[in-house]
VEXDREN-2710 file (C-alpha; in Angstrom, 1 decimal):
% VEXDREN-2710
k/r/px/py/pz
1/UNK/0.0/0.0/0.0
2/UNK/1.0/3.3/-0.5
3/UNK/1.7/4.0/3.1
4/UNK/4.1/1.2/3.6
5/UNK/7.1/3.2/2.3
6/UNK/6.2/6.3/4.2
7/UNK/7.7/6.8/7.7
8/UNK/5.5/9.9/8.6
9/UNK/2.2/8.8/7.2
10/UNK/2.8/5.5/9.0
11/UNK/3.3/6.8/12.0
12/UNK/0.5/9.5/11.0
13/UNK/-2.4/7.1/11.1
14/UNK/-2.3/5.0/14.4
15/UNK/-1.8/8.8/16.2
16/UNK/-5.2/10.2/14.6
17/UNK/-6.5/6.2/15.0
18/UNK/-5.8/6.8/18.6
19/UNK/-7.5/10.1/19.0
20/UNK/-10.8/8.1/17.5
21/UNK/-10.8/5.5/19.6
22/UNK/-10.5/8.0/22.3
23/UNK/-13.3/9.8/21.4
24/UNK/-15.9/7.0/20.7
25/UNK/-14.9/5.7/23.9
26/UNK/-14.3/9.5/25.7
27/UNK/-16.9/8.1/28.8
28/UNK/-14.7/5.0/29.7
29/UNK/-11.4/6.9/29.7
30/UNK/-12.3/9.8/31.7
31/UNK/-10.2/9.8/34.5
32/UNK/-7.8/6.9/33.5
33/UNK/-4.9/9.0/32.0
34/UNK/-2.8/6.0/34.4
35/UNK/-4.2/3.1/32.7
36/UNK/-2.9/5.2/29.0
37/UNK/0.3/5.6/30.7
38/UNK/1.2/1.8/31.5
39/UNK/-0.1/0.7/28.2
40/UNK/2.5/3.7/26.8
41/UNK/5.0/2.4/28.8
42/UNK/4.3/-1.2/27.8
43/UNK/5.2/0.2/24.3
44/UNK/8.3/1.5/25.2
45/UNK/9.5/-1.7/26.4
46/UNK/8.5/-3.7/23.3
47/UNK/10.0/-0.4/21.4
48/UNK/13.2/-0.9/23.3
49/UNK/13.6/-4.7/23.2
50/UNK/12.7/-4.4/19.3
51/UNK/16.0/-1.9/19.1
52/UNK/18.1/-3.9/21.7
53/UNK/17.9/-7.5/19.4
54/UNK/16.6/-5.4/15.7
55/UNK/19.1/-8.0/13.8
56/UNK/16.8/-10.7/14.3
57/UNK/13.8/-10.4/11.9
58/UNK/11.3/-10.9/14.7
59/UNK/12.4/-8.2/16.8
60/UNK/11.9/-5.9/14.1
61/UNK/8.3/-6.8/13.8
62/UNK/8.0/-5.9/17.8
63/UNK/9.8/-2.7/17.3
64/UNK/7.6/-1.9/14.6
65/UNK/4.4/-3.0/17.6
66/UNK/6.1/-1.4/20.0
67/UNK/6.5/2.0/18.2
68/UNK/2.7/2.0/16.9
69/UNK/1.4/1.1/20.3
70/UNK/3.0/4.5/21.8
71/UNK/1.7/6.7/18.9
72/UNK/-1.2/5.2/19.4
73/UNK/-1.5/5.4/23.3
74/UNK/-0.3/9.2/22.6
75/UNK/-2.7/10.2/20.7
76/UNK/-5.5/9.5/22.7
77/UNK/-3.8/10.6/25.9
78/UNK/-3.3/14.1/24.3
79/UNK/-7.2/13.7/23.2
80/UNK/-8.1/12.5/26.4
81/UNK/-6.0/15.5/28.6
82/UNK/-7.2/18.2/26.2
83/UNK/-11.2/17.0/26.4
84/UNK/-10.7/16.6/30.1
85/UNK/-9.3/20.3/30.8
86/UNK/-12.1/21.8/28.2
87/UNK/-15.0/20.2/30.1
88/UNK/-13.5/21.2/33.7
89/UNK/-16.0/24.6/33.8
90/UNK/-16.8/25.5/37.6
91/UNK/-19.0/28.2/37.4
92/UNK/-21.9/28.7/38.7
93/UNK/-25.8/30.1/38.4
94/UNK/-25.6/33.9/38.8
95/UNK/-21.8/34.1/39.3
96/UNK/-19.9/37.2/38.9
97/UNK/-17.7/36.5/35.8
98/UNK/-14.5/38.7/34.1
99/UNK/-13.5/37.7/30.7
100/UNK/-12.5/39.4/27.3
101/UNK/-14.3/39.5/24.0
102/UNK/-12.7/36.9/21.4
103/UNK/-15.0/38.3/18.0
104/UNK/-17.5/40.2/17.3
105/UNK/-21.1/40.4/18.6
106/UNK/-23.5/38.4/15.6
107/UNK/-27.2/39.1/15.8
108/UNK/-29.4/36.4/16.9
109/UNK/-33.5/36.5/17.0
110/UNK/-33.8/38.0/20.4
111/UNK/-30.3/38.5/21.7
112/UNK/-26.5/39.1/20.3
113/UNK/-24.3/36.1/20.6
114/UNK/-20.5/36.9/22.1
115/UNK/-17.9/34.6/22.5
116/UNK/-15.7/35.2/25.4
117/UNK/-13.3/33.9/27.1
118/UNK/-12.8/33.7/30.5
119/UNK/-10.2/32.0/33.1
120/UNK/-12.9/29.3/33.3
121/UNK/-12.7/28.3/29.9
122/UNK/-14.7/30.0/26.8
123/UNK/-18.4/30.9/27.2
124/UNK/-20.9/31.4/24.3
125/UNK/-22.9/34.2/26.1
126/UNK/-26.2/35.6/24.6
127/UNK/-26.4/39.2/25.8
128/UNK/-30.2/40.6/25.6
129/UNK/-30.6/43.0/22.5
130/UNK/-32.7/45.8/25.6
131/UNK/-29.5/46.4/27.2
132/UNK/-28.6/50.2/28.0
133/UNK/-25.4/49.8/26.2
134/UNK/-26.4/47.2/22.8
135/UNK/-23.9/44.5/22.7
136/UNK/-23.3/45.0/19.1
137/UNK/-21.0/48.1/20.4
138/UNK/-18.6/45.6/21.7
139/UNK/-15.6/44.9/19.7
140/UNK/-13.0/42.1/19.7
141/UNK/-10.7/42.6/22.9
142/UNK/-13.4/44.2/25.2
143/UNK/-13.0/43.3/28.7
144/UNK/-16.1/42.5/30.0
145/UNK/-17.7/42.1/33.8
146/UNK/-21.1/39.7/33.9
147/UNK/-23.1/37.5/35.4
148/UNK/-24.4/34.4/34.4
149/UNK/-27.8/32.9/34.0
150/UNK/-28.8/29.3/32.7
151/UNK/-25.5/28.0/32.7
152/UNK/-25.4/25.0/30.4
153/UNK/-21.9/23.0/29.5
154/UNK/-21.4/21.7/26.3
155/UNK/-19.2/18.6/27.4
156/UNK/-21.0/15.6/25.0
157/UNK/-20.8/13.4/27.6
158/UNK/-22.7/15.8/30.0
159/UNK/-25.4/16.3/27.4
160/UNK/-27.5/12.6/27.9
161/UNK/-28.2/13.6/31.3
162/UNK/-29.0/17.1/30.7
163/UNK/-33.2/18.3/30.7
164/UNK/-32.5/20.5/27.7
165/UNK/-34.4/20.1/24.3
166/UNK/-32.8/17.2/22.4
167/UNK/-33.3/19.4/19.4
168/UNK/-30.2/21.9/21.0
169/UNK/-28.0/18.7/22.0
170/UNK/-26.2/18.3/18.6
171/UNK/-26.1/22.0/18.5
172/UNK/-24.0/22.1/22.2
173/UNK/-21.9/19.0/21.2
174/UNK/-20.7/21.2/17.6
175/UNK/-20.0/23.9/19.9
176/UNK/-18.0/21.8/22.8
177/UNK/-15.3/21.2/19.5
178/UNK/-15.3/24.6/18.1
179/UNK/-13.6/25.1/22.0
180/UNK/-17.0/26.6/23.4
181/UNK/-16.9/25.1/27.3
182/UNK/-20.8/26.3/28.2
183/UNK/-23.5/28.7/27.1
184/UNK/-25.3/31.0/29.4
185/UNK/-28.0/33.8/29.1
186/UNK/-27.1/38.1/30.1
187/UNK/-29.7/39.9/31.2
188/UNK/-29.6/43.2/29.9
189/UNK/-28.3/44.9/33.3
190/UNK/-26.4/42.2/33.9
191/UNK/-23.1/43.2/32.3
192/UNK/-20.7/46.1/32.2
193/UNK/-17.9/46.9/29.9
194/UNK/-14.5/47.7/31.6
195/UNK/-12.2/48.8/28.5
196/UNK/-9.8/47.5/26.7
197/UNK/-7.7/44.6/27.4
198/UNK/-3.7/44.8/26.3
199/UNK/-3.5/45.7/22.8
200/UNK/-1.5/43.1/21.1
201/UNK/-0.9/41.6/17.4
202/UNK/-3.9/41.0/16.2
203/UNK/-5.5/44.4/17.4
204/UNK/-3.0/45.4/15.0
205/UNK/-4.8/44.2/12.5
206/UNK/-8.1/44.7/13.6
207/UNK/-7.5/48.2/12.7
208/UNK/-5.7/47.0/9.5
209/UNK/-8.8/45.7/8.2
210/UNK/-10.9/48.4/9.5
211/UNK/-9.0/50.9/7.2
212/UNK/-9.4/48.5/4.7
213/UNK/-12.7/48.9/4.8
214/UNK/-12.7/52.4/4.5
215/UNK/-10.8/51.8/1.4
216/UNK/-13.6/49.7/0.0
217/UNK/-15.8/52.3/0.7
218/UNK/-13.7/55.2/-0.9
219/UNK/-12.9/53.0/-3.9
220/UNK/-16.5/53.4/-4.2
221/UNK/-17.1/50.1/-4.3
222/UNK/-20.5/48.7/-2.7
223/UNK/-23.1/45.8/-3.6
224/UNK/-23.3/42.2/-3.2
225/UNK/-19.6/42.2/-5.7
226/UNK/-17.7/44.4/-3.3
227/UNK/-19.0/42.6/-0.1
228/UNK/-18.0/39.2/-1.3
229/UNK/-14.7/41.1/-2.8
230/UNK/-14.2/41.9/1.0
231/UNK/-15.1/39.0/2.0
232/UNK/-12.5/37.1/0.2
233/UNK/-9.6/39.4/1.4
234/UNK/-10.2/41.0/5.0
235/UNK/-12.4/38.1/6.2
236/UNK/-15.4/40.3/6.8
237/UNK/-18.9/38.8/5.5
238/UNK/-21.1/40.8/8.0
239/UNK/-22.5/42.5/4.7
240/UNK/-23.4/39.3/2.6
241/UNK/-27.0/38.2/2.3
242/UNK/-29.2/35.4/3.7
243/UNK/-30.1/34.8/0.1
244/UNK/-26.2/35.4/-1.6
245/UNK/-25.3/32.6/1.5
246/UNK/-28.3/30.2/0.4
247/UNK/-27.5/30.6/-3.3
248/UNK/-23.6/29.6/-2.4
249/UNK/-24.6/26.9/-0.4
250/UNK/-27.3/25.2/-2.9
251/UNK/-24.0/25.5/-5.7
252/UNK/-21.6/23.6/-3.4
253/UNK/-18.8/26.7/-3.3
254/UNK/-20.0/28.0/0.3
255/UNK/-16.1/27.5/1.2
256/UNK/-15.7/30.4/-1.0
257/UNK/-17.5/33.3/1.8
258/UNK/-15.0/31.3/4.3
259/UNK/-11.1/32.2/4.2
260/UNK/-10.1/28.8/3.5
261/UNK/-8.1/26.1/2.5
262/UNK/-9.8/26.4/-0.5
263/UNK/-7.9/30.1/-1.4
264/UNK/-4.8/29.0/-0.1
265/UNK/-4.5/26.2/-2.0
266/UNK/-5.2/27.7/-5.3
267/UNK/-3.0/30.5/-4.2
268/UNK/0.0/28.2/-3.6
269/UNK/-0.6/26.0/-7.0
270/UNK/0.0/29.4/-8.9
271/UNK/2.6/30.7/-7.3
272/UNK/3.9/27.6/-7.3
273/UNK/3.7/26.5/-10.9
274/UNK/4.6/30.5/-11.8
275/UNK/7.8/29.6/-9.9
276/UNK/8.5/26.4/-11.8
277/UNK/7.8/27.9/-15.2
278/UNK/10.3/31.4/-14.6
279/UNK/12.7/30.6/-12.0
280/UNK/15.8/28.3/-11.1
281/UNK/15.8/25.8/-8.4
282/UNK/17.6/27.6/-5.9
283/UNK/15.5/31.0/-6.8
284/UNK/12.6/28.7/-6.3
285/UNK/13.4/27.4/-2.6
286/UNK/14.1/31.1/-1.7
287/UNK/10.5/32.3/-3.3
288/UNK/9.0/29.1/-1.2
289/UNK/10.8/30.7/2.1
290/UNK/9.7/34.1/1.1
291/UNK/6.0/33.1/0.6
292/UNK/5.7/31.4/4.6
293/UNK/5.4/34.8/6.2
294/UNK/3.1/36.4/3.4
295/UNK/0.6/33.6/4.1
296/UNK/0.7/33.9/7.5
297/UNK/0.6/38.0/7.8
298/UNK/-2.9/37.5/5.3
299/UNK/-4.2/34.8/8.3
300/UNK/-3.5/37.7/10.7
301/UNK/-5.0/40.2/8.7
302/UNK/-7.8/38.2/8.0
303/UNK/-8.5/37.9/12.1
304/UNK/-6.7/34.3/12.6
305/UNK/-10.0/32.2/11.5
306/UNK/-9.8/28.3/12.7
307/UNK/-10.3/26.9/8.5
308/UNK/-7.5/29.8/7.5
309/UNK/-5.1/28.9/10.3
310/UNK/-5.3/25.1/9.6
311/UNK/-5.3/26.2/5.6
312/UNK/-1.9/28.2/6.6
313/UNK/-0.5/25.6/8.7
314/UNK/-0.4/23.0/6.2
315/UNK/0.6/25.0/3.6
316/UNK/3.5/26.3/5.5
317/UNK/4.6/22.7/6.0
318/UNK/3.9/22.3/2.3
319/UNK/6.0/24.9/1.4
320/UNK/9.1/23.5/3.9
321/UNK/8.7/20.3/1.8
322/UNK/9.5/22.0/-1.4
323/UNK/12.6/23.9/0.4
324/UNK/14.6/21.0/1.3
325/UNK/13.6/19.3/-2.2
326/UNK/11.1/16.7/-1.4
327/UNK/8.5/18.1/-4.0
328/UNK/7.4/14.1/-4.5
329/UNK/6.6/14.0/-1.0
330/UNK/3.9/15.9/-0.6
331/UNK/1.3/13.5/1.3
332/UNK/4.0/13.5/4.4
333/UNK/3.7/17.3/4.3
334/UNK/-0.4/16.7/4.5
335/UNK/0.5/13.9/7.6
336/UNK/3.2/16.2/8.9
337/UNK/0.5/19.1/9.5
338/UNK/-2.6/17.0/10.7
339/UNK/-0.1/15.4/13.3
340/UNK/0.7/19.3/14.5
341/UNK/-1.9/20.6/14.3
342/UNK/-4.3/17.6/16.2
343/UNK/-1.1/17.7/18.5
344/UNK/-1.8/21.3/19.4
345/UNK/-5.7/20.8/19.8
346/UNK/-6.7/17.3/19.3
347/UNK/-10.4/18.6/19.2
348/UNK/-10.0/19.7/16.0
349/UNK/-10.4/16.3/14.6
350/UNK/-14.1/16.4/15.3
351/UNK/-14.5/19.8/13.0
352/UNK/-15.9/19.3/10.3
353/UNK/-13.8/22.3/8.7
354/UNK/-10.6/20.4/9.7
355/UNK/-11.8/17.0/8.1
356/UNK/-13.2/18.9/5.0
357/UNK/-10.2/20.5/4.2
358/UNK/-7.8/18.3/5.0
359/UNK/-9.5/15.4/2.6
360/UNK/-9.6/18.4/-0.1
361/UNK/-5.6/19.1/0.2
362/UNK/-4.5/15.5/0.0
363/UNK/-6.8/14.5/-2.7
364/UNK/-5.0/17.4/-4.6
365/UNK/-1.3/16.6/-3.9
366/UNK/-2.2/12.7/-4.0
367/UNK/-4.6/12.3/-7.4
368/UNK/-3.3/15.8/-8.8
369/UNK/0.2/15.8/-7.8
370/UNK/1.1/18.1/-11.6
371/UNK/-0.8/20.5/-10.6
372/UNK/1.4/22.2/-8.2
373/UNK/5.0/20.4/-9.4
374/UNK/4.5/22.8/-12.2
375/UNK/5.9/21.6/-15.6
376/UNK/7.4/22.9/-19.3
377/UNK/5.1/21.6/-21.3
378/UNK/4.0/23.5/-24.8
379/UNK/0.4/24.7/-24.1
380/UNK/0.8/25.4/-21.0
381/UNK/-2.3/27.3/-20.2
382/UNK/-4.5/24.7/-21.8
383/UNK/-2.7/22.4/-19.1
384/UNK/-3.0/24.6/-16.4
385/UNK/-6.9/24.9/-17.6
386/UNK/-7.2/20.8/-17.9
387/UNK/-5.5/20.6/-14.2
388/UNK/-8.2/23.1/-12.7
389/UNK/-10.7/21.3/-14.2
390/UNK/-9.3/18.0/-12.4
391/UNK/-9.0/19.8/-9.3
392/UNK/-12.8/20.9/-9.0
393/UNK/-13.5/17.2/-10.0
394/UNK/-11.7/15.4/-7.5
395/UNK/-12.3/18.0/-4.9
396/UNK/-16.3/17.9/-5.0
397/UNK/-16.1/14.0/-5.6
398/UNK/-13.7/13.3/-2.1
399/UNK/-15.7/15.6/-0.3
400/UNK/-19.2/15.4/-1.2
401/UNK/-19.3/12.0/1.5
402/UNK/-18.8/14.2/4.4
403/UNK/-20.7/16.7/3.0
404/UNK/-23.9/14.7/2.7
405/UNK/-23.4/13.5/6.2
406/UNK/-23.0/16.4/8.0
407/UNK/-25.4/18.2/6.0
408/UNK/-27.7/16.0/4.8
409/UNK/-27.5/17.5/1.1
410/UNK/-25.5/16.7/-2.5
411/UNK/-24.7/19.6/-4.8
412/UNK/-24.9/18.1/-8.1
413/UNK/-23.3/20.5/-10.1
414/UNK/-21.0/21.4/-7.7
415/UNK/-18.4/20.5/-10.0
416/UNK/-19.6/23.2/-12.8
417/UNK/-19.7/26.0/-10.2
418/UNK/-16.4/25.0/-8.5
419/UNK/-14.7/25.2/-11.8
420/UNK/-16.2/28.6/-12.7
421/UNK/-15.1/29.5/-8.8
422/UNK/-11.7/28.0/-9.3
423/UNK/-11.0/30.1/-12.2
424/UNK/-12.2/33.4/-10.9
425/UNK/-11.0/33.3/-7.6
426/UNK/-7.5/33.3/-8.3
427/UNK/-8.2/36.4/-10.3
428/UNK/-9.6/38.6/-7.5
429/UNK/-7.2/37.3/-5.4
430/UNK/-3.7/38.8/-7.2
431/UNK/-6.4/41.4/-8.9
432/UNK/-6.9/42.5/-5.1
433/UNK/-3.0/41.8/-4.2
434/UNK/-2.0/44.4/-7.0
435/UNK/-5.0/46.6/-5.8
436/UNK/-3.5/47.1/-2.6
437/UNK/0.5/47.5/-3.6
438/UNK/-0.9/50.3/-5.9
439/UNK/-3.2/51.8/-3.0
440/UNK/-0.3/51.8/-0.5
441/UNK/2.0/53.7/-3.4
442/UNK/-0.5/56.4/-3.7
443/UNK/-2.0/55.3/-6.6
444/UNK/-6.0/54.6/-6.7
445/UNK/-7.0/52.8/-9.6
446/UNK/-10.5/52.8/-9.7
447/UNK/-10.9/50.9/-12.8
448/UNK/-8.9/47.6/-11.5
449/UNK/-11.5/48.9/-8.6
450/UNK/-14.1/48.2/-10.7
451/UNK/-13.3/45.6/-12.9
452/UNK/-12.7/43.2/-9.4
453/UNK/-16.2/44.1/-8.3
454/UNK/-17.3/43.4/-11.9
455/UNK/-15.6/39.9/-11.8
456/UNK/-17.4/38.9/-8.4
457/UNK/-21.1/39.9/-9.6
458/UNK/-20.0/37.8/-12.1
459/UNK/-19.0/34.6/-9.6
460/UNK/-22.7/35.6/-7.9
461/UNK/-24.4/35.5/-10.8
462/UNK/-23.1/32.2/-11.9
463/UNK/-23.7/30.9/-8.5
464/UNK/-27.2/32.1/-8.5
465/UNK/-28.1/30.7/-11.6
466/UNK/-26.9/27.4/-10.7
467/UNK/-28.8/27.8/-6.9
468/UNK/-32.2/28.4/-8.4
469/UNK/-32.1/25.0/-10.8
470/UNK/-34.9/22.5/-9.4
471/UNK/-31.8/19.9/-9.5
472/UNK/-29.1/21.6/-8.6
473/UNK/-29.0/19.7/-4.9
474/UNK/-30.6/16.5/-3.8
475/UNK/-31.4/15.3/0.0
476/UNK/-29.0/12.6/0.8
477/UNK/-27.9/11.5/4.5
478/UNK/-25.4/8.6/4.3
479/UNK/-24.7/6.3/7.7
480/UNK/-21.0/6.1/9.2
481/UNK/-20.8/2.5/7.6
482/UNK/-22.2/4.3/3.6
483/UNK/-19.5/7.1/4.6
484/UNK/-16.2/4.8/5.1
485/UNK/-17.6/2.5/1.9
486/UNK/-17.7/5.1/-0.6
487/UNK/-14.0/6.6/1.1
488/UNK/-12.9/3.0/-0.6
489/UNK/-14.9/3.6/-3.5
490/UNK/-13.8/6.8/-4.5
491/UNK/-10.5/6.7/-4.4
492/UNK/-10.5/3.2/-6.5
493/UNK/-12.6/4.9/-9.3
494/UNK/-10.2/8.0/-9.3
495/UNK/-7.0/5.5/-9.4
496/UNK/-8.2/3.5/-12.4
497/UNK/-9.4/6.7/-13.6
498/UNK/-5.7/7.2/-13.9
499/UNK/-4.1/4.2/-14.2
500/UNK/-6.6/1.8/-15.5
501/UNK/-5.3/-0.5/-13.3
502/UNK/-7.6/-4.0/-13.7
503/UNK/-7.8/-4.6/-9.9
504/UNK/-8.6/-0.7/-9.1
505/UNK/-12.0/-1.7/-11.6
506/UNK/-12.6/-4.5/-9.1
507/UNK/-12.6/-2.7/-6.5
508/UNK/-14.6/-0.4/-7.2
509/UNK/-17.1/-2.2/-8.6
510/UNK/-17.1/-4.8/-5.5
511/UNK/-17.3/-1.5/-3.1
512/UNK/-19.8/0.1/-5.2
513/UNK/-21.7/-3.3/-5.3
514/UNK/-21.1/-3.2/-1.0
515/UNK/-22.6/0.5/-0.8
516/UNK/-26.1/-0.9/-2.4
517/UNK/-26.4/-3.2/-0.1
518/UNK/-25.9/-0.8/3.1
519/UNK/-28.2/1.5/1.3
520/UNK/-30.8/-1.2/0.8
521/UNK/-29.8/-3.0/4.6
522/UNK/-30.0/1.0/6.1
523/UNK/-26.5/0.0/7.2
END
């Protein structure tokens, strides 16, 4: 298999394999960080004895056990520690609570959601909309002095025994992994702003982007064009529509309103193949270097989102792949950066975000590795052209499983408006780049202005024309079992796709023959 000559995706999958087992059996483990620790330890002695004796063929095999059974006993101690100190909330009913905004205010029905953090842990706190001071005022970095009314945790194994509406439970459990310890209600004279908290980095650029706006605005640019324009480059989507949102959604490109992996990646593969196609190896490496902290200062600017900093992560690592010259080894780069960043917050592997963007990246690099290894072939915009068209293929096949099981929907032509996406994004992207070089010269081009707003009505009005087809989505909810069989279907179809590989036809067709049955079976 292709794993078995890869060090760092072997030891890649019995870490996250760890982290699963932890979490289907989070209620048993609770508690029994010990019992992790002697089965750890039991590793380390079949690791050692395996080293000790390796010449013998036998004792490699136990070092090989012996090394698999601590990455394994790791990763679920690290998800194990990391749920235990997230659902460890002590406050109480009514208790007198200091903590400091972490984002903006967003409008709910009857009260304004703010997320803030507090020594406790973080708090989803609805503040009521008839307060003397409106909570939309508030601003990220607010310190904030309240008190807290129906207290409810968000730890999943806390929700069974909890009198709540079932209909909120799944709710509370999404929330518990986006790092959200507990809810609670403010009642309006039940809070008081007490300034600012110490201004650091990304303040900074909260004030970046807020005199970006104002360049937006003196740019004269404004409609549903300029707001997802902004969207795309500052992170801000306060301006976007319920219908715009809806009409994204029903096309299957709703990662576009999100800074994503999804602009990154196309980002990279340009800059990348641009790289391959005008410079020299070693002018290259230097470019790769070079483009680390430009990714990085656009994730600060953009506010430091969870899907841009994972996006920026693993395209950093990507990037440090390409430096020291192991540009055919880009699914350990993919390993390398789920293993850091489920390292640094093991959560993460219950995101949906995380799981939808990581799938999207390594089917790129692994079924359309050309694509960013660039090339000097004659035609080479009809091949960059062919390659996009592959990428918004194998991207919407890979991810539509966990698409239709977390939200119970298929975009079928989410193929047609992810290639009309994936050809005008990269446009506004640089188009916006070159925007801002000229606006920090002095120089206010209102017509590139213009013709970038032009370019996004144009990406809307695509979208909604594909949104309003009768058949542009069906209802489709798949079962864990339907989910992991057409994760073996799908890659065999894309490999004989390829390869046309007898066996990969056999596969498919005996996994395509197996996902029937569970259908029919309700597996």
């Amino acid at each position: 298999m292709f794993w078995q000559n890869n060090s760092v995706v072997r030891l890649a999958l019995p870490f996250v394999l760890g982290m699963v087992g932890a979490n289907l059996y989070i209620e048993e483990l609770l508690g029994c960080q010990n019992v992790l620790m002697a089965v750890m330890g039991g590793g380390m002695v079949l690791l050692l004895v395996g080293y000790v004796w390796r010449r013998q063929p036998l004792m490699k095999h136990l070092f090989g056990l012996g090394l698999t059974l601590c990455v394994l006993t790791v990763g679920a101690l690290l998800y194990v520690m990391r749920y235990e100190r997230q659902a460890d909330v002590t406050l109480a009913e009514n208790q007198e609570v200091r903590g400091v905004v972490k984002q903006q205010p967003v409008e709910k029905t009857k009260s304004w959601a703010v997320e803030i953090e507090t020594e406790e842990g973080r708090l989803l706190a609805y503040m009521a909309k008839d307060s003397i001071h409106s909570p939309a005022l508030l601003d990220a970095g607010d310190s904030l002095s309240f008190s807290c009314r129906h207290l409810r945790l968000t730890a999943p194994h806390l929700l069974s025994s909890d009198n709540a509406d079932s209909t909120f439970l799944p709710y509370r459990r999404y929330l518990f992994f986006k790092g959200v310890s507990a809810t609670c209600y403010v009642a309006a004279d039940a809070w008081e702003r007490k300034g600012r908290a110490e201004a650091g980095l990304l303040r900074v650029f909260d004030d970046v982007r807020r005199q970006m706006h104002l360049a937006y605005l003196e740019a004269g640019l404004e409609g549903d064009g300029a707001t997802i324009l902004e969207a795309m480059t500052t992170g801000n989507r306060k301006g976007l529509s319920a219908e715009l949102r809806q009409a994204y959604a029903r096309s299957g490109v709703a990662h576009v309103l999100a800074l994503s992996g999804f602009h990154l990646t196309l980002v990279l593969a340009i800059f990348n193949m641009l790289s391959h196609r005008f410079c020299t190896l070693r002018r290259r490496r230097v470019l790769a270097v070079l483009f680390i902290p430009l990714i990085w200062s656009f994730c600060l600017l953009a506010g430091m989102p969870p899907s841009l900093v994972r996006a920026t992560i693993m395209c950093s690592i990507v990037q440090l792949v390409l430096v020291i010259g192991r540009e055919n080894d880009m699914l350990s780069g993919c390993a390398l950066a789920a293993v850091v960043m489920l390292a640094v917050n093991p959560l993460l592997l219950q995101d949906v975000g995380f799981q939808l963007s990581f799938v999207s990246i390594v089917s790129i690099f692994t079924f359309r590795p050309k694509l960013f290894m660039g090339g000097g072939e004659r035609r080479y915009i009809y091949k960059f052209l062919f390659d996009t068209v592959c990428v918004a293929l194998v991207c919407s096949l890979m991810t539509f499983p966990l698409v239709a099981y977390y939200f119970g929907q298929v975009p079928l032509l989410g193929v047609v408006t992810n290639l009309a996406v994936s050809l005008l994004v990269p446009l506004l992207m640089f188009g916006a780049l070159a925007w801002w070089l000229l606006y920090l010269l002095g120089i206010k081009w209102l017509l590139l202005a213009g013709g970038l707003a032009f370019l996004a009505e144009v990406m809307n009005d695509v979208v909604r024309v594909v949104g309003s087809l009768p058949f542009a989505t069906f209802t489709y909810r798949p079962t864990g079992v339907q989910v992991a069989v057409l994760y073996v279907l799908l890659p065999c179809v894309l490999v004989f796709w390829r390869t046309r590989k007898p066996s990969m036809l056999k596969a498919s067709l005996l996994s395509l023959m197996a996902l029937a049955v569970c259908i029919v079976a309700g597996i």
